[in-house]
PLY file of the C-alpha trace (Angstrom):
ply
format ascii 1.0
element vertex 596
property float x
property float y
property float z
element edge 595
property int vertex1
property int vertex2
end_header
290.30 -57.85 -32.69
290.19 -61.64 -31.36
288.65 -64.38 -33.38
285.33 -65.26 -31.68
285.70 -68.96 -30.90
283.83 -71.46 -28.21
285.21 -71.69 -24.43
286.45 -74.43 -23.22
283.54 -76.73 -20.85
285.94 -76.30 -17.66
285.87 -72.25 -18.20
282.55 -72.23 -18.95
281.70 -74.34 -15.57
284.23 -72.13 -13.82
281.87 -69.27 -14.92
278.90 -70.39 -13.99
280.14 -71.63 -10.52
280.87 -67.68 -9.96
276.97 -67.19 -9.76
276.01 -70.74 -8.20
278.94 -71.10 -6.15
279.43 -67.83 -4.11
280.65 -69.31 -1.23
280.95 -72.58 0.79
277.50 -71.65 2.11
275.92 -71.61 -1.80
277.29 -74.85 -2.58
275.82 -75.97 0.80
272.61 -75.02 -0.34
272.46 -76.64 -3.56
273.31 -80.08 -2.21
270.98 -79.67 0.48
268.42 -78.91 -1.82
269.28 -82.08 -4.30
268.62 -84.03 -0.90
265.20 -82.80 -0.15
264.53 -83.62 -3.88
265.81 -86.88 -3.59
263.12 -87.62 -1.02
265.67 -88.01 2.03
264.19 -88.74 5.29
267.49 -87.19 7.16
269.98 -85.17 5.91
273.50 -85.07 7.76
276.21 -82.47 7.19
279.98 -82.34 8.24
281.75 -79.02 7.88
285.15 -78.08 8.00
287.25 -75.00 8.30
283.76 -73.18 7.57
283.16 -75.74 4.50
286.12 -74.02 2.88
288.12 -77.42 3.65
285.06 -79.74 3.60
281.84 -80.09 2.86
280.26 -83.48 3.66
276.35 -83.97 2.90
274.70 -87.26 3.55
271.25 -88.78 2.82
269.14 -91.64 2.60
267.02 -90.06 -0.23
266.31 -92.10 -3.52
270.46 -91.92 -4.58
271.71 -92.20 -7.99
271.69 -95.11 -10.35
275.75 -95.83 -11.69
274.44 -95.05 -15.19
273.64 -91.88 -13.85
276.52 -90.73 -11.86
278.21 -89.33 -14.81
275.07 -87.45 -15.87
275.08 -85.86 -12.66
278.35 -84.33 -12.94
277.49 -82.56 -16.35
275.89 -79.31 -17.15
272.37 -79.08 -17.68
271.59 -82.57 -16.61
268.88 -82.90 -14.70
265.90 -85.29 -13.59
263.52 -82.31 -12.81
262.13 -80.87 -15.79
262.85 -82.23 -19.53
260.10 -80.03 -21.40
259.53 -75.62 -21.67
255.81 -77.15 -19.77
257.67 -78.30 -16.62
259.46 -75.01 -16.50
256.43 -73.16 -15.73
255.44 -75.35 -12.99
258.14 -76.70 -11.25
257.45 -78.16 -8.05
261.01 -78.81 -7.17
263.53 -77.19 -5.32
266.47 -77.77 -7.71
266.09 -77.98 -11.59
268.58 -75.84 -13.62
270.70 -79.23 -13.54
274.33 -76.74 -13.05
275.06 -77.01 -9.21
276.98 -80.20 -9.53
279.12 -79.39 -11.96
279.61 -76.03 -11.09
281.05 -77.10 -7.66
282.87 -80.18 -9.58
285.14 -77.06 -11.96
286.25 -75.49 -8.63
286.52 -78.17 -6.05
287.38 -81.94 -5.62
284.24 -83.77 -5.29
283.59 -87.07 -4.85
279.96 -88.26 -5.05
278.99 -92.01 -3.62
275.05 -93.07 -4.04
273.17 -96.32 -3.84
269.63 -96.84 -5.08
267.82 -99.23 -3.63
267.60 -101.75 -6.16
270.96 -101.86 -6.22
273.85 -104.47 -5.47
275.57 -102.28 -3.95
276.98 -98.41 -4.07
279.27 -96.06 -6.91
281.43 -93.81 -6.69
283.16 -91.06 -8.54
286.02 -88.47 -7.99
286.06 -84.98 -9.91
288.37 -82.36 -10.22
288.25 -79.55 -12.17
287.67 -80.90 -15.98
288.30 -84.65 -14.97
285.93 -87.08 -13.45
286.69 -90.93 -12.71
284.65 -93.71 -13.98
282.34 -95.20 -11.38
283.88 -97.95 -9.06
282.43 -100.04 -6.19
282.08 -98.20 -2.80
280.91 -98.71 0.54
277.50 -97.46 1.15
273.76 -98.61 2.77
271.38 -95.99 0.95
271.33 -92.99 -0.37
273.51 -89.92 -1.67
276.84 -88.76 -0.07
278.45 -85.48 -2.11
281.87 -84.90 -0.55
283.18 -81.40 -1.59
287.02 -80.85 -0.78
289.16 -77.59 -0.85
286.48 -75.33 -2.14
288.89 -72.89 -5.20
291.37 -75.10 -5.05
292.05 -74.27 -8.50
291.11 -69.98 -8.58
293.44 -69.12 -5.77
292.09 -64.93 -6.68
288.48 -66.26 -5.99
289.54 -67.98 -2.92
291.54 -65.10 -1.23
287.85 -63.44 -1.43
286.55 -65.86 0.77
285.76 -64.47 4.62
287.48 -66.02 7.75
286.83 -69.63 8.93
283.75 -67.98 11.45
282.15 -66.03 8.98
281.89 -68.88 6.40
280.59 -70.83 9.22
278.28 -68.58 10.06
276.65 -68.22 6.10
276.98 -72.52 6.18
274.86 -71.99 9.80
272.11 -69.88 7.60
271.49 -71.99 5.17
271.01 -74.73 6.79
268.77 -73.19 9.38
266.67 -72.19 6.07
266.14 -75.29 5.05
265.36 -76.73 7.77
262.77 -74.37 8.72
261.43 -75.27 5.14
261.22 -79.11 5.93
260.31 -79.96 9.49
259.41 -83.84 8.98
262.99 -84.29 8.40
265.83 -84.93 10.66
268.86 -82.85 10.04
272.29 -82.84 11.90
275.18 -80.28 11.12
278.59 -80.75 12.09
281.51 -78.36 12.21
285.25 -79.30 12.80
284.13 -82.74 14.75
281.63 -80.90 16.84
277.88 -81.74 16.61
276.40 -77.92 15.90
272.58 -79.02 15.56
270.93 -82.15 15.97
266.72 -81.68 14.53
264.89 -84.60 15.09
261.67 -84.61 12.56
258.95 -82.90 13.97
255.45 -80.29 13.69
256.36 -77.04 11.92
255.72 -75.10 15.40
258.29 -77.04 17.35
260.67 -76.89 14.41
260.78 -73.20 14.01
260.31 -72.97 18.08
264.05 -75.02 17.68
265.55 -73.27 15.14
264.23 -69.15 16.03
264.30 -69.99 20.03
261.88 -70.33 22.80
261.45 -66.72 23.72
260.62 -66.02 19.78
258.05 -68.89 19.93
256.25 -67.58 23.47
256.40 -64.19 21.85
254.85 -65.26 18.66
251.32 -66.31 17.07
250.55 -68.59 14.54
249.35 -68.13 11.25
247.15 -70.35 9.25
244.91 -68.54 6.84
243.84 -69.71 3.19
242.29 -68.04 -0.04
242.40 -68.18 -3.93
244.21 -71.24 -4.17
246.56 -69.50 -1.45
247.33 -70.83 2.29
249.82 -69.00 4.72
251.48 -71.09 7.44
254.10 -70.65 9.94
254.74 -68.18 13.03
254.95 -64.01 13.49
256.57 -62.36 16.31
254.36 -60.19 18.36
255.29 -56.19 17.94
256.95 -56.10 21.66
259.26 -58.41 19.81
260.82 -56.58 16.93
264.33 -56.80 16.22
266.99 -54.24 15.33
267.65 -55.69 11.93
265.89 -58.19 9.86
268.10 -61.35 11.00
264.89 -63.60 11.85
262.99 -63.34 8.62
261.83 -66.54 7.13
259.58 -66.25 4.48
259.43 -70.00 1.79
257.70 -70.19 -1.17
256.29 -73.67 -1.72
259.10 -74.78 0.71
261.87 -72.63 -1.49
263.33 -69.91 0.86
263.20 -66.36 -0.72
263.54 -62.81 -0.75
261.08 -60.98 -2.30
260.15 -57.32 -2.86
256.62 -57.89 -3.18
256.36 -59.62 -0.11
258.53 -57.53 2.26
255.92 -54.64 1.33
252.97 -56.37 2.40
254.13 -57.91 5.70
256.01 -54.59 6.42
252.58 -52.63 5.59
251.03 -55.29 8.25
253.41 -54.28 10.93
253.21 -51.01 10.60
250.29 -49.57 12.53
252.08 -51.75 15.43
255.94 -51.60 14.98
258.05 -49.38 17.20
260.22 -46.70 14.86
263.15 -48.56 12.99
262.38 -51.69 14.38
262.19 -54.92 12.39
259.45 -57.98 12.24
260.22 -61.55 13.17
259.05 -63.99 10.98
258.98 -68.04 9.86
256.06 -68.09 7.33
255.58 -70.68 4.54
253.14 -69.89 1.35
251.74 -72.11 -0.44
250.57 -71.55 -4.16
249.88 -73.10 -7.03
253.22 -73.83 -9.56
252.29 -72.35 -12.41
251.32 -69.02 -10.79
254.92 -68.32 -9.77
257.99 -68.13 -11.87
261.51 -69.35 -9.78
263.22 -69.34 -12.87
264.88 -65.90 -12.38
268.23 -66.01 -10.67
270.45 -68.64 -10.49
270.50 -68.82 -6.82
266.85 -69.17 -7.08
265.74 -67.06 -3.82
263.87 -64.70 -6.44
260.50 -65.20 -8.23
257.83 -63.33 -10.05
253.91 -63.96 -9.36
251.59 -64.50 -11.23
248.60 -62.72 -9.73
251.11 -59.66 -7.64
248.40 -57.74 -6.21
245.97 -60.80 -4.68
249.28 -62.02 -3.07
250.28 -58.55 -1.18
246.08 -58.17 -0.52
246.47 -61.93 0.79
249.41 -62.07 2.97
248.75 -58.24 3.92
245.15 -59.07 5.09
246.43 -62.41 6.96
249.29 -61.26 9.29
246.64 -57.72 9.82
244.16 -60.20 11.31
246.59 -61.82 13.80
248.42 -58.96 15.06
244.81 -57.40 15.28
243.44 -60.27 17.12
242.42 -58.75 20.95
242.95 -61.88 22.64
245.82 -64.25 22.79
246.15 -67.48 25.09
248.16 -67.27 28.01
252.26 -67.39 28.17
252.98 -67.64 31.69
256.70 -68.91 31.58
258.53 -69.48 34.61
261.69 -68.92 32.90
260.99 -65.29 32.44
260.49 -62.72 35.03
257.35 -61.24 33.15
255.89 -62.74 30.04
253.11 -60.89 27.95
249.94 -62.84 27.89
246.46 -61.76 26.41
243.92 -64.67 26.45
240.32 -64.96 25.43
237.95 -61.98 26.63
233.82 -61.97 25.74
231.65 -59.28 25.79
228.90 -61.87 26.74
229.70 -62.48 30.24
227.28 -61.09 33.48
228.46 -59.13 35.79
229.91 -61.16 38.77
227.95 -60.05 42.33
229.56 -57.16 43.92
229.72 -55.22 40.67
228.46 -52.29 39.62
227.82 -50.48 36.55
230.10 -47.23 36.26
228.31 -43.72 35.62
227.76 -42.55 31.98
229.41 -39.28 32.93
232.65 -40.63 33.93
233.27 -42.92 30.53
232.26 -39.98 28.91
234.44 -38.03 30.12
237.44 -40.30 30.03
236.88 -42.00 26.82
234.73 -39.76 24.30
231.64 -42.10 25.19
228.92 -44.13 26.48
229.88 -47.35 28.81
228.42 -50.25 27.31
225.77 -52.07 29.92
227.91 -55.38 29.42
231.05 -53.83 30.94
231.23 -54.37 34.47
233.85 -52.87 37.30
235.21 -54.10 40.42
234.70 -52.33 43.78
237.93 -52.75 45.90
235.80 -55.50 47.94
235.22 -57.15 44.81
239.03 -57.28 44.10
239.78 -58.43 47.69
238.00 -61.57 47.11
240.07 -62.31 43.92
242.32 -65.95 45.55
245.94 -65.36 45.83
246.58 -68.45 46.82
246.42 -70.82 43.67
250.19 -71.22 42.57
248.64 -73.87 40.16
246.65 -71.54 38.30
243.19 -73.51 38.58
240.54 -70.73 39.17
237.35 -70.63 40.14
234.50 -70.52 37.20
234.16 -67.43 35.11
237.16 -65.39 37.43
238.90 -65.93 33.80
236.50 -63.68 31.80
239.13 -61.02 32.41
242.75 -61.57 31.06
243.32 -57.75 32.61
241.63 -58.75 36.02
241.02 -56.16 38.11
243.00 -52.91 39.31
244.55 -52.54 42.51
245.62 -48.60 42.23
248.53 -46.50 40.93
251.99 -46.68 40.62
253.75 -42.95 40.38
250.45 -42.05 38.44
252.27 -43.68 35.17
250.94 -47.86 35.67
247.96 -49.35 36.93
248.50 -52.23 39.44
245.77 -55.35 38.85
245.36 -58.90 39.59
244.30 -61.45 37.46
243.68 -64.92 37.82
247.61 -65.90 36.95
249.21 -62.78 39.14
250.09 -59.68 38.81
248.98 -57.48 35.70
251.18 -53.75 35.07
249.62 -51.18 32.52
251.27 -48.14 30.87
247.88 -46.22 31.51
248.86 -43.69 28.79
250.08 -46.07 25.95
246.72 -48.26 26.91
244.71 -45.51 26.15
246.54 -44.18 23.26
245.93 -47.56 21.21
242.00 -47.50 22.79
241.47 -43.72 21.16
243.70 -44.37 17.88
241.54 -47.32 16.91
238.38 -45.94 18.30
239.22 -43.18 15.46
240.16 -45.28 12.79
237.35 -47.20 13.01
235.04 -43.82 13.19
236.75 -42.27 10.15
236.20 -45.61 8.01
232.47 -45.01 8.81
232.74 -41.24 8.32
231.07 -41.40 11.17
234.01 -39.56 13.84
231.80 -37.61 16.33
232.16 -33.93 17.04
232.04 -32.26 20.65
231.45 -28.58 20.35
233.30 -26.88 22.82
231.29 -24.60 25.48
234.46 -22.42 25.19
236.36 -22.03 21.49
239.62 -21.80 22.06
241.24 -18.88 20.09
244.79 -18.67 19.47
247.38 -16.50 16.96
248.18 -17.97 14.03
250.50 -17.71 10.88
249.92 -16.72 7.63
250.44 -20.95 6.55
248.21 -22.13 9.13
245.10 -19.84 8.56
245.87 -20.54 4.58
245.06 -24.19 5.37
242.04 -23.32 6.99
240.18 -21.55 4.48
241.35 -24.37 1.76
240.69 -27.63 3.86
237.05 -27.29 5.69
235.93 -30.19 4.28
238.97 -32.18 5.04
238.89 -30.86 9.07
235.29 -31.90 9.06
235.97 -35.55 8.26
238.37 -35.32 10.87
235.85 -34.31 13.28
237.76 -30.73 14.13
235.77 -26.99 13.38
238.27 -24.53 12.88
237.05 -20.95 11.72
239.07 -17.92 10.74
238.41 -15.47 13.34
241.01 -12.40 11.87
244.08 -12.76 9.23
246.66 -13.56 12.32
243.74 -15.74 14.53
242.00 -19.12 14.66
239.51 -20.47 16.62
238.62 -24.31 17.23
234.35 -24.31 17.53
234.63 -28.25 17.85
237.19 -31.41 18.20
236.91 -35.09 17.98
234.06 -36.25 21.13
237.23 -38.34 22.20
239.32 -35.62 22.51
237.89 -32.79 24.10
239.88 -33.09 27.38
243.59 -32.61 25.59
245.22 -29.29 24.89
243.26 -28.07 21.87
245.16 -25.63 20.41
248.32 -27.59 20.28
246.39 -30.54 18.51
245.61 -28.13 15.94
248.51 -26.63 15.68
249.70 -30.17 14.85
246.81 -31.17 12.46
247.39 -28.12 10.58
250.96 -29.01 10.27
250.76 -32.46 8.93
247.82 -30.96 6.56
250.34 -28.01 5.09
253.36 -30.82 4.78
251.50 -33.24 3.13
248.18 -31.95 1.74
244.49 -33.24 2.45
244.46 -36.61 0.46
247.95 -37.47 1.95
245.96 -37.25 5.03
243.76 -38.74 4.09
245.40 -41.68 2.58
248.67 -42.92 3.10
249.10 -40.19 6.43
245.63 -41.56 7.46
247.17 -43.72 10.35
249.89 -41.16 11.18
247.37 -38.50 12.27
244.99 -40.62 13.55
247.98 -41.58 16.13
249.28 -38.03 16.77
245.41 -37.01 17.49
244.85 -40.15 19.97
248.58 -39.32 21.48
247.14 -35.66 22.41
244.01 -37.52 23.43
245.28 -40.30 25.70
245.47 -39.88 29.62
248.53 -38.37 30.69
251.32 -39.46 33.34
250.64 -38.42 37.12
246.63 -38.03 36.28
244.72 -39.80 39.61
242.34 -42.63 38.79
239.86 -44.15 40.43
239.69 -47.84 40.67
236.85 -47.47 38.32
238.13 -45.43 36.23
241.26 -47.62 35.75
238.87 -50.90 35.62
237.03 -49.13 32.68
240.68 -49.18 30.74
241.24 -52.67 31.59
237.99 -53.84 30.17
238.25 -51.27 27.09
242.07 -52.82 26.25
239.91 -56.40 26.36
237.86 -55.58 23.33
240.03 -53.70 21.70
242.37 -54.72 18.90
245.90 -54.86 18.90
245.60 -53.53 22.52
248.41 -55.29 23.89
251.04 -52.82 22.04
250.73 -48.95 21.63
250.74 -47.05 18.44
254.36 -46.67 18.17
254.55 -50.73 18.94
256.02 -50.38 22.53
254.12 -53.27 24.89
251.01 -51.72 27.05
251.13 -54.31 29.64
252.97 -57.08 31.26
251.89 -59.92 33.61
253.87 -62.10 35.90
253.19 -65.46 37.50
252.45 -65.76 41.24
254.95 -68.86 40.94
257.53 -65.80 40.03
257.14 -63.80 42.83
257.08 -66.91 45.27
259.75 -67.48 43.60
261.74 -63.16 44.49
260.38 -63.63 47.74
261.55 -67.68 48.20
258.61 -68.65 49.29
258.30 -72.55 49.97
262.00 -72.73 50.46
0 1
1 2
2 3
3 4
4 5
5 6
6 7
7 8
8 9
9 10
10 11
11 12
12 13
13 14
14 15
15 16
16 17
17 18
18 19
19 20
20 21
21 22
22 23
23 24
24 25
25 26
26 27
27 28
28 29
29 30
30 31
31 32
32 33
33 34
34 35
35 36
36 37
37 38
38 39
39 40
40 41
41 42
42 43
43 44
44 45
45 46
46 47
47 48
48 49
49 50
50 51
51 52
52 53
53 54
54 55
55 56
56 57
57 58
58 59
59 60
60 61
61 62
62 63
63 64
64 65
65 66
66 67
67 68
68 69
69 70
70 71
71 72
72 73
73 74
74 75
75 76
76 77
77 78
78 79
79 80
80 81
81 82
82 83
83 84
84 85
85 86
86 87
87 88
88 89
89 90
90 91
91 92
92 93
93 94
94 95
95 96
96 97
97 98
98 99
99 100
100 101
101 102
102 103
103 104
104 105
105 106
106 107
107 108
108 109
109 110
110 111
111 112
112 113
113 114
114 115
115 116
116 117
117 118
118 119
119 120
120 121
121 122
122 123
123 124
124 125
125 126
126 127
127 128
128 129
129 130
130 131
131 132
132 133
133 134
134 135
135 136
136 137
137 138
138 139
139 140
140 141
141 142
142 143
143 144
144 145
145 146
146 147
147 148
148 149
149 150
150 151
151 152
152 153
153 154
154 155
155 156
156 157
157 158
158 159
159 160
160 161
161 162
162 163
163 164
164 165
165 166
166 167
167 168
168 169
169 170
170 171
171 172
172 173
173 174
174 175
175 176
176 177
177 178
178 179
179 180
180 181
181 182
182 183
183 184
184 185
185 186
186 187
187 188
188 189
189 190
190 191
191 192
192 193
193 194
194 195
195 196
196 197
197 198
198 199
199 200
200 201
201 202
202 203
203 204
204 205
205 206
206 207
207 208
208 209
209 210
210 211
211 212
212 213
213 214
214 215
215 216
216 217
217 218
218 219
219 220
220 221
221 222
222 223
223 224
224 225
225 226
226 227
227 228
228 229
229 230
230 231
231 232
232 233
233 234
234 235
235 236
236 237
237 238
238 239
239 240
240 241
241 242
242 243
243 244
244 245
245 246
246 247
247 248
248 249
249 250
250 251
251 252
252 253
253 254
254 255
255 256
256 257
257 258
258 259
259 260
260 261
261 262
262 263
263 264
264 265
265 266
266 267
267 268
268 269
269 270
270 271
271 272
272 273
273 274
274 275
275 276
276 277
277 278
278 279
279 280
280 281
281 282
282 283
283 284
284 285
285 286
286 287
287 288
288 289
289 290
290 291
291 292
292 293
293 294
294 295
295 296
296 297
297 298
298 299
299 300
300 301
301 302
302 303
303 304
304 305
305 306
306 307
307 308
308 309
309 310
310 311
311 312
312 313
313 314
314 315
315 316
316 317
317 318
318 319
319 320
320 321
321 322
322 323
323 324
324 325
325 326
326 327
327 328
328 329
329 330
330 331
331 332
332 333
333 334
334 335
335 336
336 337
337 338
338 339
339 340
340 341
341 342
342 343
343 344
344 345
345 346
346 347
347 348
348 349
349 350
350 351
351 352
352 353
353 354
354 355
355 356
356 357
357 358
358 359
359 360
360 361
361 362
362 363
363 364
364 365
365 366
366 367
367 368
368 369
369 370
370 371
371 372
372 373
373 374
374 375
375 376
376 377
377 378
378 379
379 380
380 381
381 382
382 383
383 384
384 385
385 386
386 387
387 388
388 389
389 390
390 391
391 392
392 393
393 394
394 395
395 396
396 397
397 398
398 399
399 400
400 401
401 402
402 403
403 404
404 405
405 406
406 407
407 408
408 409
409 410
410 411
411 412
412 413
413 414
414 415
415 416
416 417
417 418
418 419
419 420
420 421
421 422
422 423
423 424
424 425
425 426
426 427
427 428
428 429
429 430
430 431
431 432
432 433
433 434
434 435
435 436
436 437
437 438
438 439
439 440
440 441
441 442
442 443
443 444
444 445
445 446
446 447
447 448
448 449
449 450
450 451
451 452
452 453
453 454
454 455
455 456
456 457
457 458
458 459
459 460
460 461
461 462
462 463
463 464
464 465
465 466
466 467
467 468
468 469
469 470
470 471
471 472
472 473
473 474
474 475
475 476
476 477
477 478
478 479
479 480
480 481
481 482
482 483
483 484
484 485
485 486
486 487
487 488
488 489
489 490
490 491
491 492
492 493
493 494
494 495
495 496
496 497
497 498
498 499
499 500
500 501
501 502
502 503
503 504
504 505
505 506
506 507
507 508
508 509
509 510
510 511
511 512
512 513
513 514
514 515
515 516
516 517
517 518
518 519
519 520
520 521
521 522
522 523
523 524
524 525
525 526
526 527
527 528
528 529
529 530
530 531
531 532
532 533
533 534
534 535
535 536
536 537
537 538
538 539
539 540
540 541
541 542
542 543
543 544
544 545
545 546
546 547
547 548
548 549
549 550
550 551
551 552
552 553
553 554
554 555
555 556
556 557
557 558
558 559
559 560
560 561
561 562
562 563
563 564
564 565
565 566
566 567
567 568
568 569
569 570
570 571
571 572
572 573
573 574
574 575
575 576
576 577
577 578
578 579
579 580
580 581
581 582
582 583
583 584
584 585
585 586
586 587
587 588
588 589
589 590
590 591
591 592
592 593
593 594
594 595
């Protein structure tokens, strides 16, 4: 067996630059991040051959005294953290004091800085296990780390590395990450001679709005809620925007990109009462939290941590992105880029009915919607509509016509959307996915309260069943009841249904409990009633909702139009598909070339 004996330092650099130095793209990252520590007010970054040939950063941070130079080049050196104390609450983005000279062992690096009490700049050259003494060098302020032919000297590492685009494209990533994570900087990247990115420094909005795109921006709220020593910042997509995969999800800790078990459970549990099937969030969020309550000392790329307090940080950034995507009412995005833009601005349950309006009959919202019309709620006649202006292409309207985002229905189109106007243009609702959402959070709401109301039926409806379904039956009453459903055992082969949900007593009732009975026998009465909650709560409001090719009246389809107004996450349907779209009256002047 060999003698145990020490490595040499260039082997043991070499090492370490296999977990710090992945790529082009990691050593990227760990210069950009010495940068931002270095207090740099703009960051510039030249790229070639996919920073397999070249890596160039620039700053005009703090820089690096000649003494010091050295220092920087050797393991475990660092100006961070000097004490076990400072480990536990680092407030920097770099601090293991390796990323230097882990890129120094497998690259030829040359590193030029000038502090600012300084005559004038140093410079040295490394390569592999040598490094230069400092000399005199040409140089305002700042750092400038100048990493050439990345594996220069591990030709089997560097035959792993990915085509010139695809190491571009990781380089691209990272520095899109960062500068998410530091919008009052200006940052400029570079590839092969051609500018790629120029970000001036700017608000955190417009930064991400640059970096994610315009239509992510429109289609996105902000976030800005705070608790516990906690505050969450930044932008979410609206559902209508989910992506295929998970390629626009920013989420920074203290300004430290990372990716985190923990917290892709809570924001995915927030999306899902409103995402569509496999569909992915959009994200750029930013937490802020105290040091010493997370630990970033666990990987040497740094993009894991451990909290602190686990549970009050899902509860926290669960409970925050809920309340946005459950908001009812969202400002305006009228864009006359796009051909329709979503839009959902402020509705109040406060405002009189305009003149011309008239209360709808208690029968007809009972019938519809499994209750009573609230006396605030009013409906347009079709005069009422008529006298809605057409003509303002500036969008100035006339006091309180802006009450109702929705405005005010028009009629039917192939009995599937409702046709409205609203003060911007025209308004187009998926009458069935409207309603779904209306019913599914009516009954959520109801079953938190234990309060879902029952409708006897004047006629039970009987049907054959199996062995299975009658079993469930007789061993989940109490279960059925909280759902608001009577189901009785008529024979050993037949069921009857005495009583469903007051808000679904117009859908086919034997096939709804077929269903129920289903989901009850697959995953038993406190799934159901627990982590199935939502998913039968939206199969009962699916059977419940207004079907295609059903006529409407204008008041009937007004009564939806005010209902989606109050209700939350209205603008998207239980599956996450969009319930409505509006587009500008400058957009159809625009189909029809008007003023041309």
């Amino acid at each position: 067996m060999p003698a145990i004996k020490p490595l040499p330092e260039l082997l043991i650099n070499q090492i370490a630059a296999g977990e710090v130095v992945e790529r082009p793209a990691s050593a990227l990252k760990e210069i950009l991040e010495n940068s931002i520590d270095a207090g740099a007010g703009k960051i510039a970054v030249h790229l070639q051959q996919g920073g397999v040939k070249q890596i160039r950063v620039a700053d005009n941070g703090a820089g690096i005294s000649k003494d010091e130079l050295l220092l920087a080049l050797t393991r475990h050196s660092t100006s961070k953290i000097s004490t076990l104390e400072d480990l536990h609450k680092i407030t920097s983005l770099g601090f293991r004091g390796e990323a230097l000279a882990s890129i120094a062992a497998v690259a030829r690096l040359t590193l030029t800085s000038q502090q600012q009490d300084q005559a004038h700049a140093w410079q040295i050259h490394a390569e592999g296990s040598t490094a230069s003494q400092p000399a005199p060098a040409a140089l305002t302020q700042g750092t400038i780390v100048d990493v050439n032919d990345l594996y220069f000297n591990i030709p089997a590492r560097r035959k792993f590395l990915k085509s010139e685009t695809t190491e571009f494209a990781h380089c691209d990533e990272t520095f899109k990450r960062t500068a998410l994570s530091q919008s009052g900087i200006e940052f400029v990247l570079q590839h092969n001679g051609k500018v790629r990115r120029h970000l001036r420094a700017t608000s955190m909005p417009q930064r991400i709005a640059a970096i994610l795109g315009d239509e992510f921006s429109q289609a996105a709220a902000l976030v800005d809620e705070e608790s516990a020593g906690m505050r969450l910042t930044g932008m979410v997509a609206l559902p209508a925007y989910a992506r295929s995969s998970r390629d626009m999800q920013y989420f920074f800790v203290n300004n430290r990109f990372v990716s985190d078990k923990l917290i892709s459970h809570a924001l995915r549990e927030a999306y899902r009462d409103v995402l569509h099937l496999e569909r992915h969030p959009a994200f750029a969020l930013f937490l802020d939290i105290d040091p010493e309550n997370v630990d970033v000392n666990v990987h040497p790329s740094k993009t894991e941590v451990r909290f602190r307090e686990a549970r009050a940080l899902h509860q926290f950034i669960f409970h925050a992105i809920h309340k946005v995507l459950a908001a009812p009412s969202r400002e305006p995005q009228t864009r006359e880029t796009t051909p329709i833009s979503r839009s959902f601005s402020t509705y109040s349950n406060n405002h009189p009915a305009r003149p011309g309006q008239a209360s709808q009959p208690a029968s007809f919202y009972g019938t519809l919607f499994g209750t009573e019309p609230r006396a605030s709620v009013p409906f347009a006649n079709p005069a009422t509509v008529a006298q809605i202006s057409t003509a303002d292409h500036h969008h100035t309207t006339e006091k309180g016509q802006d009450n109702y985002p929705l405005g005010f229905a028009l009629g039917q189109l192939h009995g599937i959307y409702i046709l409205a106007q609203n003060t911007h243009g025209l308004v187009v609702v998926d009458m069935h996915a409207a309603h779904e959402r209306i019913l599914y959070e009516q009954l959520k709401q109801a079953l938190d309260r234990h309060e879902i109301a029952t409708q006897p039926l004047l006629i039970p409806s009987v049907f054959h069943a199996s062995n299975l379904e009658v079993a469930v039956v007789e061993e989940n009453h109490d279960t059925l009841a909280q759902l608001g459903f009577d189901i009785a055992v008529l024979s050993p082969a037949t069921l009857t249904v005495r009583a469903v949900p007051a808000a679904l007593k117009e859908t086919d009732v034997i096939q709804l409990a077929r269903d129920l009975l289903q989901e009850i026998r697959e995953y038993g009465a406190s799934q159901i009633l627990t982590a199935r909650r939502n998913e039968i709560l939206a199969t009962m409001a699916c059977h419940g909702a207004v079907r295609a090719n059903r006529k409407l009246t204008l008041e009937e389809m007004n009564a939806l139009l005010r209902d989606m107004e109050r209700t939350e996450r209205a603008d998207q349907c239980n599956h996450g598909r969009p319930t409505w779209f509006e587009t500008s009256l400058a957009e159809l002047d625009k189909l029809f070339m008007r003023g041309k």
